[in-house]
N, CA, C and O atoms as a Tinker XYZ file with bonds, in Angstrom:
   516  protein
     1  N     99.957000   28.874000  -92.942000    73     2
     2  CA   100.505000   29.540000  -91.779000    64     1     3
     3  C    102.033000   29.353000  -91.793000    63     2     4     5
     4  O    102.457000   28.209000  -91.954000    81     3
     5  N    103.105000   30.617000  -91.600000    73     3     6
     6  CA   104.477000   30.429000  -91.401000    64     5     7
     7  C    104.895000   29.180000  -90.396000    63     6     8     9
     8  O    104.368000   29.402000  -89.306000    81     7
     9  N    105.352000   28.437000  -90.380000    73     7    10
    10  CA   106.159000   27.893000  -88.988000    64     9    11
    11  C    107.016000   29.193000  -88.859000    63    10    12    13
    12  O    107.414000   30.088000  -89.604000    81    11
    13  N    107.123000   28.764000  -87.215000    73    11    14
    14  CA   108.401000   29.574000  -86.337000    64    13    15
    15  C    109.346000   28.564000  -86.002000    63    14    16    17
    16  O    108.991000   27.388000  -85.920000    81    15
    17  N    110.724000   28.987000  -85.767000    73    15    18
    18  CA   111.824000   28.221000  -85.320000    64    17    19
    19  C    112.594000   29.217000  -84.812000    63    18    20    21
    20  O    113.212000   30.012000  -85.520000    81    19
    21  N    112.593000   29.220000  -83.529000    73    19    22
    22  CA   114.005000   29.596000  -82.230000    64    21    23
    23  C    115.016000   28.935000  -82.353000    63    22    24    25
    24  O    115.057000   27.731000  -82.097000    81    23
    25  N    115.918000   29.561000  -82.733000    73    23    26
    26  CA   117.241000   29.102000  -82.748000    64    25    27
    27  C    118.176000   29.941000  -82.062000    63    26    28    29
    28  O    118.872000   30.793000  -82.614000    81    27
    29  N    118.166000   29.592000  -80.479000    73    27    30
    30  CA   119.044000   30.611000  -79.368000    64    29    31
    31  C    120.136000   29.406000  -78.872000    63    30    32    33
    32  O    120.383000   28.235000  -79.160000    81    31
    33  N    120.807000   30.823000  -77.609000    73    31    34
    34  CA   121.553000   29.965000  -77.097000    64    33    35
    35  C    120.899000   29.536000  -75.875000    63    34    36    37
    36  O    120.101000   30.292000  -75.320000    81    35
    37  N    121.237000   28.092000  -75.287000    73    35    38
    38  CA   120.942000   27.895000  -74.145000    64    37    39
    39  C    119.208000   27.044000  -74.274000    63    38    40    41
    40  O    118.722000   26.157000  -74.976000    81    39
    41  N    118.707000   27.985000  -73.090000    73    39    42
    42  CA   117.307000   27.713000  -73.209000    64    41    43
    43  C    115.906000   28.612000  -73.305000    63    42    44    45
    44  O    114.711000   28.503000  -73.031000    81    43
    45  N    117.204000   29.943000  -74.098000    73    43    46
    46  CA   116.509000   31.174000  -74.105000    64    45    47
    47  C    115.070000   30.727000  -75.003000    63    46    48    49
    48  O    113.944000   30.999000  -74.588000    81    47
    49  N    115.267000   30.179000  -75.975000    73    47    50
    50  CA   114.040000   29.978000  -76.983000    64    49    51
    51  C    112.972000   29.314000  -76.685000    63    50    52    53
    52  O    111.974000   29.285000  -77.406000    81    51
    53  N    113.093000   28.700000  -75.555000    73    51    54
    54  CA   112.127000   27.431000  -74.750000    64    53    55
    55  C    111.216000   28.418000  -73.824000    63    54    56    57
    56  O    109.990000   28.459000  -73.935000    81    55
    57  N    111.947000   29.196000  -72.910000    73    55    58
    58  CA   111.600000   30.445000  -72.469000    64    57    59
    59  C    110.337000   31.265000  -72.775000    63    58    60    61
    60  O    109.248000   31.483000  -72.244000    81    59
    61  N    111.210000   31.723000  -74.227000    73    59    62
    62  CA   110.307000   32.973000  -74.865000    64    61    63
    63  C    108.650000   31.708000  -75.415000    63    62    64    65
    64  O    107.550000   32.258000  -75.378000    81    63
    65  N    108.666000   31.209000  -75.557000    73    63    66
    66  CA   107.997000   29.909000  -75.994000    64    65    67
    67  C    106.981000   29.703000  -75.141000    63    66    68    69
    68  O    105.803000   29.439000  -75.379000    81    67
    69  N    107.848000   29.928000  -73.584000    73    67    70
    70  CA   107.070000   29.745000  -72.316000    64    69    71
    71  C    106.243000   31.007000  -71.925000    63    70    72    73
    72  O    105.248000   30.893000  -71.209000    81    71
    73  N    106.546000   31.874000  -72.268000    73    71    74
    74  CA   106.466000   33.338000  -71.936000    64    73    75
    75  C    105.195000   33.698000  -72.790000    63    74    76    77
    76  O    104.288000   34.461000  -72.457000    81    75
    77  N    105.349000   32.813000  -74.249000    73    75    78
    78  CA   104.221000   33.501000  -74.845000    64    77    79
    79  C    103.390000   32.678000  -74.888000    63    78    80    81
    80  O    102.623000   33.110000  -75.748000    81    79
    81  N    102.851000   31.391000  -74.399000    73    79    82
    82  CA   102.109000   30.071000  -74.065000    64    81    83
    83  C    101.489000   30.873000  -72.978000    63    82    84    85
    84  O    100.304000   31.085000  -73.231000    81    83
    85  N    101.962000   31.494000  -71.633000    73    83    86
    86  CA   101.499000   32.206000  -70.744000    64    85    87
    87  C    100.779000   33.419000  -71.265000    63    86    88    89
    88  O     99.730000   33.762000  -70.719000    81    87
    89  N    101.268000   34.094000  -72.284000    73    87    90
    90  CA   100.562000   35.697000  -72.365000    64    89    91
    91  C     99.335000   35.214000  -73.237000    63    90    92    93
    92  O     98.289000   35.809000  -72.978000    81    91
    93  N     99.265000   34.246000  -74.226000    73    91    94
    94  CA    98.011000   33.518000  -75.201000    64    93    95
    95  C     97.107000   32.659000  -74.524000    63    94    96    97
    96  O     95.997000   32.376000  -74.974000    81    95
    97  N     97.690000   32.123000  -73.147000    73    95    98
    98  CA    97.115000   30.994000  -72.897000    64    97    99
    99  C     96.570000   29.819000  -73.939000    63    98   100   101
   100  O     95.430000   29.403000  -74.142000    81    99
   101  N     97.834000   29.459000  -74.507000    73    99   102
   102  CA    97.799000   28.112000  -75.218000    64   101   103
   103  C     99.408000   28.258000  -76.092000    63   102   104   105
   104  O    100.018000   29.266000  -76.448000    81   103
   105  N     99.696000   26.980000  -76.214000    73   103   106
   106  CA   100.709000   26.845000  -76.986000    64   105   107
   107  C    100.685000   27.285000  -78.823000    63   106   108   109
   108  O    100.252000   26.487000  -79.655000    81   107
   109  N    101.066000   28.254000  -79.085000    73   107   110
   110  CA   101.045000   28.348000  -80.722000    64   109   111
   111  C    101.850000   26.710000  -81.388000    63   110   112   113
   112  O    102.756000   25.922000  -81.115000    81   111
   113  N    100.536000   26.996000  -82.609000    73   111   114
   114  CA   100.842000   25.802000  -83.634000    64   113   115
   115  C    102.127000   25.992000  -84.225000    63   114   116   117
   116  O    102.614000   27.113000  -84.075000    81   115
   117  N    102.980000   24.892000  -85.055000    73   115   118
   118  CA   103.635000   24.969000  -85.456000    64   117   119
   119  C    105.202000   25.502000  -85.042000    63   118   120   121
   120  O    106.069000   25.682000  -85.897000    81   119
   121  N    105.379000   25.686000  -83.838000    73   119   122
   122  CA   106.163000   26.526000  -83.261000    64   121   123
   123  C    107.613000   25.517000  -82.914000    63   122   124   125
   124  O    107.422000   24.302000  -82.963000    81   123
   125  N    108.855000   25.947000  -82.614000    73   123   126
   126  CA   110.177000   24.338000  -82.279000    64   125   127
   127  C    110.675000   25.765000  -82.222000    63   126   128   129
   128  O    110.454000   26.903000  -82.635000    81   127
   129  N    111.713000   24.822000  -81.244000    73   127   130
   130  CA   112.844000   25.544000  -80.639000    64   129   131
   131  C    114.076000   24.653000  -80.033000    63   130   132   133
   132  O    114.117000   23.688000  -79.269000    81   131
   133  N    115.174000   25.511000  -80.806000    73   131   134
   134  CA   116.771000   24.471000  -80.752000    64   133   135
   135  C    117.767000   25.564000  -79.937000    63   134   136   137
   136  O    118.190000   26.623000  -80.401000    81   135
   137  N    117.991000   25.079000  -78.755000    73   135   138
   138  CA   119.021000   25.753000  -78.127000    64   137   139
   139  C    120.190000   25.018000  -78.232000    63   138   140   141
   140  O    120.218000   23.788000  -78.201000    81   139
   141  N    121.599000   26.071000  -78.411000    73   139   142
   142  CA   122.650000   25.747000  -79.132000    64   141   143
   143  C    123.090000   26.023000  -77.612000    63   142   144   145
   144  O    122.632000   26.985000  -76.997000    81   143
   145  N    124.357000   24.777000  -76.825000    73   143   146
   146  CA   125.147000   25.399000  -76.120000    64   145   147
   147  C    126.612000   25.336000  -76.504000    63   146   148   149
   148  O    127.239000   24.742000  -77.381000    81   147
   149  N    126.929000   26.176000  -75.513000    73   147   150
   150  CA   128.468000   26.217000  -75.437000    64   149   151
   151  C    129.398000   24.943000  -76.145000    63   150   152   153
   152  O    130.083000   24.916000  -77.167000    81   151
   153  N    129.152000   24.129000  -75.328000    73   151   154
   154  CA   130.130000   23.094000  -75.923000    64   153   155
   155  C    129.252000   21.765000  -77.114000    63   154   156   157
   156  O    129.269000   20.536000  -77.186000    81   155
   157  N    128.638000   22.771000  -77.800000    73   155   158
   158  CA   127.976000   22.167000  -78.732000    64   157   159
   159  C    128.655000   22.418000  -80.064000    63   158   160   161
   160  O    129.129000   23.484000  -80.457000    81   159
   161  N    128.620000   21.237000  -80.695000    73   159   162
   162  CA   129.795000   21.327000  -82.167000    64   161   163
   163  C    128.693000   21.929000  -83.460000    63   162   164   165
   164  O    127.979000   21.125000  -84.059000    81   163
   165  N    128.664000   23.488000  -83.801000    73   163   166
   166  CA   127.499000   23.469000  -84.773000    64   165   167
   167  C    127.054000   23.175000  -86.120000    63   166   168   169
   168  O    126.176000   23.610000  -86.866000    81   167
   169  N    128.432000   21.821000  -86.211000    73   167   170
   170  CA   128.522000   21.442000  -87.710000    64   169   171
   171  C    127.725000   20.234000  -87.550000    63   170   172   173
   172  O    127.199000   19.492000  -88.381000    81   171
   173  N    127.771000   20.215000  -86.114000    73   171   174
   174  CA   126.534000   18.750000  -85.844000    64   173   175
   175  C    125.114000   18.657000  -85.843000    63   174   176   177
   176  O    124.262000   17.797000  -86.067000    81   175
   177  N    125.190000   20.286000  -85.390000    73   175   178
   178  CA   123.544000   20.551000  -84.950000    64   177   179
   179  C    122.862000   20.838000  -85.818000    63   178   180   181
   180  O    121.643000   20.945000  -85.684000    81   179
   181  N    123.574000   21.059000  -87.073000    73   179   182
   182  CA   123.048000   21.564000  -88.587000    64   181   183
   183  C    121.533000   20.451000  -88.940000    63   182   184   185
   184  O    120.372000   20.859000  -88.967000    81   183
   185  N    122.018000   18.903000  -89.194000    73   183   186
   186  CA   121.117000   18.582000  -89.786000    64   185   187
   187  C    119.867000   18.564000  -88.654000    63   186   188   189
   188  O    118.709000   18.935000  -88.849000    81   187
   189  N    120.415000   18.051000  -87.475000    73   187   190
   190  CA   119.154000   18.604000  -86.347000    64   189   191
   191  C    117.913000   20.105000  -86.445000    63   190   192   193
   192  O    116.707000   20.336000  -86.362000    81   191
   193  N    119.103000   20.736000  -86.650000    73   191   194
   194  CA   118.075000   22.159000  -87.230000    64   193   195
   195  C    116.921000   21.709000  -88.632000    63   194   196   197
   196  O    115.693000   21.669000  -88.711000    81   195
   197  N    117.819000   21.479000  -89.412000    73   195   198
   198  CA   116.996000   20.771000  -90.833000    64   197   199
   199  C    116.094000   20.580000  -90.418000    63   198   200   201
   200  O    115.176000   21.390000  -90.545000    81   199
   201  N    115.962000   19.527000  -89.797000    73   199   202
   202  CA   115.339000   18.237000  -89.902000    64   201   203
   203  C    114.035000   19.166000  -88.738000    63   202   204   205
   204  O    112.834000   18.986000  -88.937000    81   203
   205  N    114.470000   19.989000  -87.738000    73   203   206
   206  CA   113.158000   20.708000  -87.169000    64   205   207
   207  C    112.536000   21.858000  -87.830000    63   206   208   209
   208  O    111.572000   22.397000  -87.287000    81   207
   209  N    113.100000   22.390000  -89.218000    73   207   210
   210  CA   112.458000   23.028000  -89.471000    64   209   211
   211  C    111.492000   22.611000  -89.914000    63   210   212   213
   212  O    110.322000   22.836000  -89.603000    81   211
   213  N    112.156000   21.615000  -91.097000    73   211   214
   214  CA   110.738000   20.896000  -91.681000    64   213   215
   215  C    109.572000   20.096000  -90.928000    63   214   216   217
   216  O    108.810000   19.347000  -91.540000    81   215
   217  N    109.504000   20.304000  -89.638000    73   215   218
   218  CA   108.664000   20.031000  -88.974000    64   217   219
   219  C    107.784000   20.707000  -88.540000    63   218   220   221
   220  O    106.689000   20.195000  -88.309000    81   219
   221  N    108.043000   22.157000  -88.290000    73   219   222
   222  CA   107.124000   23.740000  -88.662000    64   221   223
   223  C    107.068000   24.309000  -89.710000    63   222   224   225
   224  O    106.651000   25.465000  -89.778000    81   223
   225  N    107.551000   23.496000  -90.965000    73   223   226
   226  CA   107.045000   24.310000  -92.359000    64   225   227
   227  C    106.501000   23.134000  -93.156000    63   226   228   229
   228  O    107.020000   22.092000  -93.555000    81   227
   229  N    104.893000   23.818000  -93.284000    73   227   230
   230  CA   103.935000   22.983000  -93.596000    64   229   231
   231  C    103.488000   23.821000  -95.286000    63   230   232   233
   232  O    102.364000   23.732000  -95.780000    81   231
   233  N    104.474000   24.471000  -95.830000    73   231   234
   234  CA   104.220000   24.998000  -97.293000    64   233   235
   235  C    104.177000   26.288000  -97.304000    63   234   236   237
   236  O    103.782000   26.811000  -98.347000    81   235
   237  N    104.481000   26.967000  -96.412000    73   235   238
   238  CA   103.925000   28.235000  -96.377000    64   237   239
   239  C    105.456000   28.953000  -96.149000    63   238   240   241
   240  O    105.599000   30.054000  -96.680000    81   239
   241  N    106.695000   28.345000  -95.329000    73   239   242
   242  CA   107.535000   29.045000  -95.003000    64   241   243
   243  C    108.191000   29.015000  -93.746000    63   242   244   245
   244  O    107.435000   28.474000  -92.939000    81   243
   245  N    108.989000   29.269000  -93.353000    73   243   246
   246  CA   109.428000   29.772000  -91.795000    64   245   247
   247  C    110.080000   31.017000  -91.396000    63   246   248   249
   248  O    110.972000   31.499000  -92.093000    81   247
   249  N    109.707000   31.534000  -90.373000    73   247   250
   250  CA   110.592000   32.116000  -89.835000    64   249   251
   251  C    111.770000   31.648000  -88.874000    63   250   252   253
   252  O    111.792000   30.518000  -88.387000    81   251
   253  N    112.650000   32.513000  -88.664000    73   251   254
   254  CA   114.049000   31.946000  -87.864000    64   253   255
   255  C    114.380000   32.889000  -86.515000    63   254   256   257
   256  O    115.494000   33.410000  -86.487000    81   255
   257  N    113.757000   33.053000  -85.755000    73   255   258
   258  CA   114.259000   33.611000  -84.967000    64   257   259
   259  C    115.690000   33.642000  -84.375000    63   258   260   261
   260  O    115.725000   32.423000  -84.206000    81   259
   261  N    116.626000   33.960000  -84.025000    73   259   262
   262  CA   117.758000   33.693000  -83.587000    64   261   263
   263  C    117.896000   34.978000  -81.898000    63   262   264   265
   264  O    117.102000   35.912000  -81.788000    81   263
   265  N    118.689000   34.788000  -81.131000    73   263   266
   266  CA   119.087000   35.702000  -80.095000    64   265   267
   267  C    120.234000   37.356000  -80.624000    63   266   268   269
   268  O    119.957000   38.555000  -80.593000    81   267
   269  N    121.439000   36.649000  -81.032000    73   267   270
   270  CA   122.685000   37.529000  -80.667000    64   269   271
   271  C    123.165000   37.444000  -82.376000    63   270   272   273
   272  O    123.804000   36.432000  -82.662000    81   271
   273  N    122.946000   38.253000  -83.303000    73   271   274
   274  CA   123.141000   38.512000  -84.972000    64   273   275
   275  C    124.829000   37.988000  -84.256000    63   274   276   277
   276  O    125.220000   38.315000  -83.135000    81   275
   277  N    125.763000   36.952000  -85.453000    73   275   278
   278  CA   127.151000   37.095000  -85.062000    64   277   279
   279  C    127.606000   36.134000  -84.208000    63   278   280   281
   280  O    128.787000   35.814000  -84.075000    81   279
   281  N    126.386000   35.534000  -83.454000    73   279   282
   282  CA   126.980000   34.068000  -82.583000    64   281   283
   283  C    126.620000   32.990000  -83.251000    63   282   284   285
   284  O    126.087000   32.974000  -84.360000    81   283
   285  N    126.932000   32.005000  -82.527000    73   283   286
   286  CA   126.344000   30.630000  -83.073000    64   285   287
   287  C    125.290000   29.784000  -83.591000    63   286   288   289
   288  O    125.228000   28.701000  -84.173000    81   287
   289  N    124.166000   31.009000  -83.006000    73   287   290
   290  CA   122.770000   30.466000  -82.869000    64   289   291
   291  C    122.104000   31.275000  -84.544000    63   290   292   293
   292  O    121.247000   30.950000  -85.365000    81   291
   293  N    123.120000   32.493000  -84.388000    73   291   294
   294  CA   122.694000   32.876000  -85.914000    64   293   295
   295  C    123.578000   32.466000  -87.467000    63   294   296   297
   296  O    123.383000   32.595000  -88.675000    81   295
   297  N    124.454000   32.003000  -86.707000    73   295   298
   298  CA   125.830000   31.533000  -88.187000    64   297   299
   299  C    125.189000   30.513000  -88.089000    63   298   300   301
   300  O    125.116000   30.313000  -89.301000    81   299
   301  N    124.472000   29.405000  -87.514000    73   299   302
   302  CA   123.253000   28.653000  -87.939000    64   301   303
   303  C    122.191000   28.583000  -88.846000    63   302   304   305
   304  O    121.876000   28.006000  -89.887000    81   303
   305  N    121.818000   29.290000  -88.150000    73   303   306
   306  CA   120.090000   30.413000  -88.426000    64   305   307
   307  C    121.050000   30.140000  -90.178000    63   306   308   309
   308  O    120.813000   29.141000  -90.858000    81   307
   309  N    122.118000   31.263000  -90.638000    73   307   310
   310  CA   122.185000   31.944000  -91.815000    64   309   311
   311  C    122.535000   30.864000  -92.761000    63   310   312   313
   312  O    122.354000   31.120000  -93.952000    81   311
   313  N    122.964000   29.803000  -92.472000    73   311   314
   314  CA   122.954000   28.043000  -93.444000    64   313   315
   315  C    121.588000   27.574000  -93.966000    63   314   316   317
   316  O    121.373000   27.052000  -95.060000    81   315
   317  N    120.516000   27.909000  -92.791000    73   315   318
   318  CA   119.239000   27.581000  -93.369000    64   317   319
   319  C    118.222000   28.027000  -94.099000    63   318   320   321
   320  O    117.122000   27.599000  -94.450000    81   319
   321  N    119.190000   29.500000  -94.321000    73   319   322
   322  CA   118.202000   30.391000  -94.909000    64   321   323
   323  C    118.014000   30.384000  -96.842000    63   322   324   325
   324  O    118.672000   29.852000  -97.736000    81   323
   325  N    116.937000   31.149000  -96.832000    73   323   326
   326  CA   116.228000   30.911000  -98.185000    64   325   327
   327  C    115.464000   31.509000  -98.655000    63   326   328   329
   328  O    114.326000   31.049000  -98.737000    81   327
   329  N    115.823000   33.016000  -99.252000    73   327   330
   330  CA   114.960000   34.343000  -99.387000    64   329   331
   331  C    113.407000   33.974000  -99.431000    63   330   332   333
   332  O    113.046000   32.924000  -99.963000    81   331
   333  N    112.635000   34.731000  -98.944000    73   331   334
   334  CA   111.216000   34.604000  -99.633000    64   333   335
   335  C    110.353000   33.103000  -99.062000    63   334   336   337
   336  O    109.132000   32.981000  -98.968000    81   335
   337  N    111.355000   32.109000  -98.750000    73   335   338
   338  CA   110.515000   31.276000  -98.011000    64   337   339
   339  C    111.241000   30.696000  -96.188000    63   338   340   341
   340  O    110.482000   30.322000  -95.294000    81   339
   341  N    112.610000   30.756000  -96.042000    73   339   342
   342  CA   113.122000   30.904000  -94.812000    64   341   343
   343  C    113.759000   31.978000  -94.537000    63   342   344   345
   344  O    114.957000   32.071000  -94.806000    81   343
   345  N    113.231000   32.745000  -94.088000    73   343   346
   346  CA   113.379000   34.080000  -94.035000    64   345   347
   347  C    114.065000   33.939000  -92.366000    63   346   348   349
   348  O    113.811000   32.874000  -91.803000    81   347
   349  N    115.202000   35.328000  -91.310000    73   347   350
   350  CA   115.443000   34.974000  -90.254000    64   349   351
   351  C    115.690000   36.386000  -89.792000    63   350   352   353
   352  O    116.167000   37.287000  -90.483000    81   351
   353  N    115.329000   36.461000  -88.616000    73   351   354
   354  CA   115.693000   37.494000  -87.412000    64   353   355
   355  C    116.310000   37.156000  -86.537000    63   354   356   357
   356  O    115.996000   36.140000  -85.915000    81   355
   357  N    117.643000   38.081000  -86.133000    73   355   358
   358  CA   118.311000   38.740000  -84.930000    64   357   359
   359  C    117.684000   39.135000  -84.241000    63   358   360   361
   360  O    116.690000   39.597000  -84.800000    81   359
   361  N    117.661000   39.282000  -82.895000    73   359   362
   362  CA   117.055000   40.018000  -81.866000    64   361   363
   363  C    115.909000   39.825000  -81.223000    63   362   364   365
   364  O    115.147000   40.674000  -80.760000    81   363
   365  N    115.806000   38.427000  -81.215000    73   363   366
   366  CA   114.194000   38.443000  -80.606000    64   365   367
   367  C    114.076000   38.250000  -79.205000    63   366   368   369
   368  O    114.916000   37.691000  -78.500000    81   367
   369  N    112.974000   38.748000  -78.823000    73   367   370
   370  CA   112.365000   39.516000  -77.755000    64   369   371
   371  C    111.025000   38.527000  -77.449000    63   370   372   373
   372  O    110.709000   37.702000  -78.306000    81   371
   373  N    110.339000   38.629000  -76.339000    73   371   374
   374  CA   109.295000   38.453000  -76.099000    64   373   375
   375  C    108.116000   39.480000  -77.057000    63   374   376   377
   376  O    107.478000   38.791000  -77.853000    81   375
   377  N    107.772000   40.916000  -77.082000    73   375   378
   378  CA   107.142000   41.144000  -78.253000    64   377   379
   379  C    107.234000   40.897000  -79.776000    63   378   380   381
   380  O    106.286000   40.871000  -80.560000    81   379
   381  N    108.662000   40.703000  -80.080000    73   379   382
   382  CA   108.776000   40.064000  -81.418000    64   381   383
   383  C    108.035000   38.638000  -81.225000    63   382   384   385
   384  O    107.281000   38.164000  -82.074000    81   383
   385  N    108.209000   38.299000  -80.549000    73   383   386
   386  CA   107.350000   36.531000  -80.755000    64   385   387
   387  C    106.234000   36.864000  -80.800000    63   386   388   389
   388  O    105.698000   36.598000  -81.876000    81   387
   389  N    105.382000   37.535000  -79.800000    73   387   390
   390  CA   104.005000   37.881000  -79.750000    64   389   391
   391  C    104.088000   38.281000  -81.722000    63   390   392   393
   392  O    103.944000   37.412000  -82.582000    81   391
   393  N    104.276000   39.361000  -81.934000    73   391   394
   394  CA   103.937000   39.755000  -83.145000    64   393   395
   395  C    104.074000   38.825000  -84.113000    63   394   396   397
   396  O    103.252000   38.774000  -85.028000    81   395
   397  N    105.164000   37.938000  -84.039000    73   395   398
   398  CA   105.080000   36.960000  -85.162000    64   397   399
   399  C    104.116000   35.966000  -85.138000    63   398   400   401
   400  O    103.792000   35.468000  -86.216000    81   399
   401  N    103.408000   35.442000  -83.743000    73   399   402
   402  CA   101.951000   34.983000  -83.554000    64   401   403
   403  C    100.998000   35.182000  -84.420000    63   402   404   405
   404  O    100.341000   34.475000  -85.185000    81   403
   405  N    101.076000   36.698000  -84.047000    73   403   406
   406  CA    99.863000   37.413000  -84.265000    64   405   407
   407  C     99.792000   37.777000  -86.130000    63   406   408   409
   408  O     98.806000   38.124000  -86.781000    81   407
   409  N    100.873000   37.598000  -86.492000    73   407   410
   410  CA   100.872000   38.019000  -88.396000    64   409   411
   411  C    101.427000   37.238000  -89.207000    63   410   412   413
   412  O    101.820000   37.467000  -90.351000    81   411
   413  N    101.479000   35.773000  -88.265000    73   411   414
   414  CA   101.754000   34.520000  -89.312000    64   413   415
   415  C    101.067000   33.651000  -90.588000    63   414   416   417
   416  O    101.479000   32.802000  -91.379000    81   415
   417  N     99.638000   34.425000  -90.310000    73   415   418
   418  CA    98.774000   34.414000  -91.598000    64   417   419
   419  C     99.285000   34.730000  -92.584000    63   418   420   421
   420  O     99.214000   34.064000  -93.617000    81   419
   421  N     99.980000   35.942000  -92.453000    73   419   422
   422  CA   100.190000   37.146000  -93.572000    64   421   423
   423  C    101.447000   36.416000  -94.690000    63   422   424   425
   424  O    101.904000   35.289000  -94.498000    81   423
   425  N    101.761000   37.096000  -95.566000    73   423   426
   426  CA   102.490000   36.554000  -96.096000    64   425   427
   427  C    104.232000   36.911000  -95.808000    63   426   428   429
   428  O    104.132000   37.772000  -94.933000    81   427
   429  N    105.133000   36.801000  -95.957000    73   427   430
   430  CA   106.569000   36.538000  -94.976000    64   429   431
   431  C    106.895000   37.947000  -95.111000    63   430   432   433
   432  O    106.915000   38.546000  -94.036000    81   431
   433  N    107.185000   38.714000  -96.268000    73   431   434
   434  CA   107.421000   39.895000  -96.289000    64   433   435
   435  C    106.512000   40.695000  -94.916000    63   434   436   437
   436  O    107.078000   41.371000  -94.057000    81   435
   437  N    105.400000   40.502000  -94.949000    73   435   438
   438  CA   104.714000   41.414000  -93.505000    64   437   439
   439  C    104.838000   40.851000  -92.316000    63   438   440   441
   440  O    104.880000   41.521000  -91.284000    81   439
   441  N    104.886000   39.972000  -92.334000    73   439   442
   442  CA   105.560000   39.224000  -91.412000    64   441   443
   443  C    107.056000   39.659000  -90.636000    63   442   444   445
   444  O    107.161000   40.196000  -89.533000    81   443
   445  N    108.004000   39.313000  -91.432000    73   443   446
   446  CA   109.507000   40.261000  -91.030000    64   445   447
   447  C    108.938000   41.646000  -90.584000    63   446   448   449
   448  O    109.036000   41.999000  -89.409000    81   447
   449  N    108.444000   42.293000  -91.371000    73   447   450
   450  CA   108.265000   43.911000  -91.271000    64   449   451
   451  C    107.426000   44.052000  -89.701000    63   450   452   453
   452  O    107.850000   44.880000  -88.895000    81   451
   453  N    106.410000   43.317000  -89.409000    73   451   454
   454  CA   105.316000   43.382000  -88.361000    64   453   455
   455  C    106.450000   42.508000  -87.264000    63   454   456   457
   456  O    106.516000   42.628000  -86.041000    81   455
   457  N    107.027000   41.889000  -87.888000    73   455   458
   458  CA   108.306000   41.694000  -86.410000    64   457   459
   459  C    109.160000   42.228000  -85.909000    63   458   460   461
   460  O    109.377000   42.179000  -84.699000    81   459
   461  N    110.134000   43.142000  -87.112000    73   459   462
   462  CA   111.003000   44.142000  -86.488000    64   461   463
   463  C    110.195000   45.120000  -85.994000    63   462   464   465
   464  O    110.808000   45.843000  -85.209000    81   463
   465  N    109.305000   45.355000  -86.118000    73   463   466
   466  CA   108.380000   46.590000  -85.670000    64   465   467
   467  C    108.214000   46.106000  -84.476000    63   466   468   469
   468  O    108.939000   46.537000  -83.580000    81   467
   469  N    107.065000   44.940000  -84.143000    73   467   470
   470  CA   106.961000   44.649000  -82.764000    64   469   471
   471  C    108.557000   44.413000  -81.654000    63   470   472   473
   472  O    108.675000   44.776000  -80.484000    81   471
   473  N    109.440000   43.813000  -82.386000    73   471   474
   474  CA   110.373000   43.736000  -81.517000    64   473   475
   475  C    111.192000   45.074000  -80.510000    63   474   476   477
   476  O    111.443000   45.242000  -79.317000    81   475
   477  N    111.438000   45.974000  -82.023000    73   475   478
   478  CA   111.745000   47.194000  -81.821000    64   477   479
   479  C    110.872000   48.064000  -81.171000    63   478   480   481
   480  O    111.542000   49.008000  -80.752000    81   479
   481  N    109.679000   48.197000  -80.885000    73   479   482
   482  CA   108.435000   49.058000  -80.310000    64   481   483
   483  C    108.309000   48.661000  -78.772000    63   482   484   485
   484  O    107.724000   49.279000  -77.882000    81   483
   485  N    109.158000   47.218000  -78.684000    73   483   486
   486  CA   108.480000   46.582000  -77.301000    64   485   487
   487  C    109.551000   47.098000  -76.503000    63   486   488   489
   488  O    109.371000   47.049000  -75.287000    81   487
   489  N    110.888000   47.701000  -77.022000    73   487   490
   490  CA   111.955000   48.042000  -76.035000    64   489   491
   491  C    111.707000   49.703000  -75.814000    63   490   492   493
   492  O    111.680000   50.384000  -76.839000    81   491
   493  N    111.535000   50.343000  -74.570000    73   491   494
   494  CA   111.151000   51.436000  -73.972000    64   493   495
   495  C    111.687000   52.113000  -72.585000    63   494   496   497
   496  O    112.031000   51.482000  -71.585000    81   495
   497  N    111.686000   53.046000  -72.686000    73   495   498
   498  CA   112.145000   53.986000  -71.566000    64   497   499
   499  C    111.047000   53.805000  -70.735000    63   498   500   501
   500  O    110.159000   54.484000  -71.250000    81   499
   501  N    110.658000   53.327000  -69.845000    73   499   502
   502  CA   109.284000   53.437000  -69.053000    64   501   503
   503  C    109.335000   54.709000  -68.405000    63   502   504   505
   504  O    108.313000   54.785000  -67.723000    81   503
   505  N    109.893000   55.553000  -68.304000    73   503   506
   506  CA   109.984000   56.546000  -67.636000    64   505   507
   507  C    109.467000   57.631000  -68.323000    63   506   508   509
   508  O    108.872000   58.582000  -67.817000    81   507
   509  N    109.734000   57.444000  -69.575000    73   507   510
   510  CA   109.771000   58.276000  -70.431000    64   509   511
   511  C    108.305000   58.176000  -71.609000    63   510   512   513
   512  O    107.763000   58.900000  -72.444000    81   511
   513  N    108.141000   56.839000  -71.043000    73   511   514
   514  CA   106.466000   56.602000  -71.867000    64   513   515
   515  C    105.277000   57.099000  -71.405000    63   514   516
   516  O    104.236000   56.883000  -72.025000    81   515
């Protein structure tokens, strides 16, 4: 199974975490989340990140969620990355998490793909749906 890792600002990632513990009713396995703030130094928080990924990657991989592509939480995210086995996304959403739940079996390539999809599918015109 992929581990997941949130890497936002604040306490957005604790949140979405919370959000999808509520929509599953139960906490997903393998799951951590590191909120970066403001007056946080991110040359510090580096090995902290490390050190939680390898705590949701049990051989299989991780994903990286991040908030804002370009801030802090992703010039992070992009130090830890590692084609093909730490793989990372911009933009996550409450349906991107759901979806990455739901296709963490799969292998990482469908995984990314079944996440930008869910992320991107979950934002809508309600008016217009």
């Amino acid at each position: 199974m992929i581990g997941i890792f949130l890497l936002t600002h604040g306490t957005y990632g604790e949140a979405l975490i919370q959000c999808a513990c509520h929509v599953l009713n139960k906490r997903p396995p393998q799951i951590a989340q590191l909120g970066v703030a403001a007056q946080d130094d991110p040359l510090a928080a580096l090995p902290l990140a490390r050190g939680m990924l390898k705590l949701v990657d049990t051989g299989s991989g991780v994903l990286i969620l991040t908030d804002i592509y370009g801030a802090t939480p992703s010039n992070l995210a992009m130090k830890l990355l590692e084609p093909g086995r730490i793989e990372g996304i911009a933009g996550v959403n409450l349906p991107m998490l759901l979806r990455v739940v739901a296709y963490r079996d799969r292998d990482m390539e469908t995984l990314v793909t079944r996440s930008l999809a869910g992320g991107r599918d979950g934002v809508l015109n309600m008016l217009r749906h």
